[in-house]
C-alpha positions as CSV (number, residue, x, y, z in Angstrom):
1,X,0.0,0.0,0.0
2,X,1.2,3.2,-0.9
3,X,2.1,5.7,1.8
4,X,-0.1,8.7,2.5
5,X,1.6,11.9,1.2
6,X,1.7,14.2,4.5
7,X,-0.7,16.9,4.9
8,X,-0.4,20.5,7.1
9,X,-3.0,20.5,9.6
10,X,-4.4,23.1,12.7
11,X,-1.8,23.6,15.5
12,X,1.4,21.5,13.7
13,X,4.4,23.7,13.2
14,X,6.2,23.7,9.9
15,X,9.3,24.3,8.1
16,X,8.6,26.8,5.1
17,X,10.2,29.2,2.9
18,X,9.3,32.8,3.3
19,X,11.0,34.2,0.2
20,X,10.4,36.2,-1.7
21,X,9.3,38.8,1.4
22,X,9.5,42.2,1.4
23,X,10.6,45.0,3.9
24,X,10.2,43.7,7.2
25,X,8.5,40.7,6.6
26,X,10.4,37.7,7.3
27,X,13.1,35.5,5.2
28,X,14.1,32.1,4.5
29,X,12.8,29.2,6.1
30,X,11.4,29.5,9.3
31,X,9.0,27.6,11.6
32,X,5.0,28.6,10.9
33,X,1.7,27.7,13.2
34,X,-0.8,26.3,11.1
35,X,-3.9,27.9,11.9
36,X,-5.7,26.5,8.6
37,X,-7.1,22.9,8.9
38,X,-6.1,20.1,7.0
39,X,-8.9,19.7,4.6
40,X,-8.3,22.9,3.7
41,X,-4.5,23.0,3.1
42,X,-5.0,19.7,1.3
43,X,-8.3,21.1,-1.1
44,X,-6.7,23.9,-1.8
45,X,-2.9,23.7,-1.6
46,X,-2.5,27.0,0.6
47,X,-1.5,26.9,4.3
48,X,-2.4,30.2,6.4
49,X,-0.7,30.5,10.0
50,X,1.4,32.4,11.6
51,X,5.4,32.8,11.3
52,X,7.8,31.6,14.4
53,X,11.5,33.0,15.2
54,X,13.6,32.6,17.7
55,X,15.2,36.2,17.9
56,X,15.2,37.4,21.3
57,X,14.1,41.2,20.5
58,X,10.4,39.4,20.5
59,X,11.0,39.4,24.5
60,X,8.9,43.1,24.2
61,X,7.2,42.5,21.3
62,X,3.1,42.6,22.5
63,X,2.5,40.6,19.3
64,X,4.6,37.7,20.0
65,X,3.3,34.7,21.9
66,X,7.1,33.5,24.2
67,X,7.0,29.9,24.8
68,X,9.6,27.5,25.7
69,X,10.0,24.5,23.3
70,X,12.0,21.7,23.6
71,X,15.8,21.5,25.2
72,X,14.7,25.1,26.8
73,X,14.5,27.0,23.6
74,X,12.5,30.1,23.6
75,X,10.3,30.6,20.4
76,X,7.9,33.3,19.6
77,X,4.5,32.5,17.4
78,X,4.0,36.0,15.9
79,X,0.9,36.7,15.5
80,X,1.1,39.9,13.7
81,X,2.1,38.3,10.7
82,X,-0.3,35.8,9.3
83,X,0.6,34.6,6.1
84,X,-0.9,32.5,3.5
85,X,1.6,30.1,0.8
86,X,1.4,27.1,-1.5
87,X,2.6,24.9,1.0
88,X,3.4,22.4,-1.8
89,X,5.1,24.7,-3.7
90,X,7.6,25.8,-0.9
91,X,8.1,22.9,0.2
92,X,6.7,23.1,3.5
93,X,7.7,20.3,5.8
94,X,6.8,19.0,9.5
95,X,9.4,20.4,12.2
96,X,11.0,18.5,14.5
97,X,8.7,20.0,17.2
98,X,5.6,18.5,15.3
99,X,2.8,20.6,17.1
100,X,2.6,24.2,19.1
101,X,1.5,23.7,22.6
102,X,-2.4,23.6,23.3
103,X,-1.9,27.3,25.2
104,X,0.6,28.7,22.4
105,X,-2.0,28.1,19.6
106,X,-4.7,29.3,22.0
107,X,-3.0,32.3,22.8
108,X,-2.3,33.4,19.0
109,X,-5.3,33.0,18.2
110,X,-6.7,35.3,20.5
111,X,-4.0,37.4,20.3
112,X,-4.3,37.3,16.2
113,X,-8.3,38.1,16.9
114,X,-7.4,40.9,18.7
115,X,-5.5,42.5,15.8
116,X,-8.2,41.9,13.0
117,X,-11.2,41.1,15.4
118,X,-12.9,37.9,13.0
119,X,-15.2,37.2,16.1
120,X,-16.2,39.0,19.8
């Protein structure tokens, strides 16, 4: 039996490649939240979440979420940049940390919400 191709879905984080960008946006390939759900990314081929670094100068940053992730690294979901690509197209891949903590994707989302306000 063949094996199932793998599929982005809500709350796994992601290896993809953020060029071309633009200004301040971010570069290269870095970590992403999936926020879209699988049936979608698979339907339509795009994945929407939100970027991840590990740069420390998100410390102050009101739009980063700080968590610690594995061997005591601190990461930052920032959730003033949502982004949408063609997963497939850049290659997207799963990251060794598989999925975002329960409270880490809760608290993007609600701090994303606050930003654009999609529901009260």
């Amino acid at each position: 039996m063949p094996k199932k191709s793998w599929i982005p879905e809500r709350g796994e984080i992601i290896w993809i490649n953020y060029n071309p960008q633009s200004g301040r946006e971010m570069r290269d390939m870095h970590p992403m939240l999936v926020l879209s759900p699988k049936k979608f990314n698979d339907r339509t081929g795009i994945v929407i979440g939100l970027p991840m670094t590990t740069a420390e100068y998100n410390d102050t940053n009101p739009f980063a979420v700080k968590f610690q992730g594995p061997k005591g690294i601190k990461s930052y979901v920032l959730a003033h940049q949502p982004k949408s690509f063609d997963w497939r197209q850049r290659n997207a891949k799963i990251h060794p940390w598989k999925h975002a903590p329960k409270e880490v994707f809760t608290n993007a989302c609600l701090l994303l919400n606050q930003i654009i306000l999609i529901s009260e």
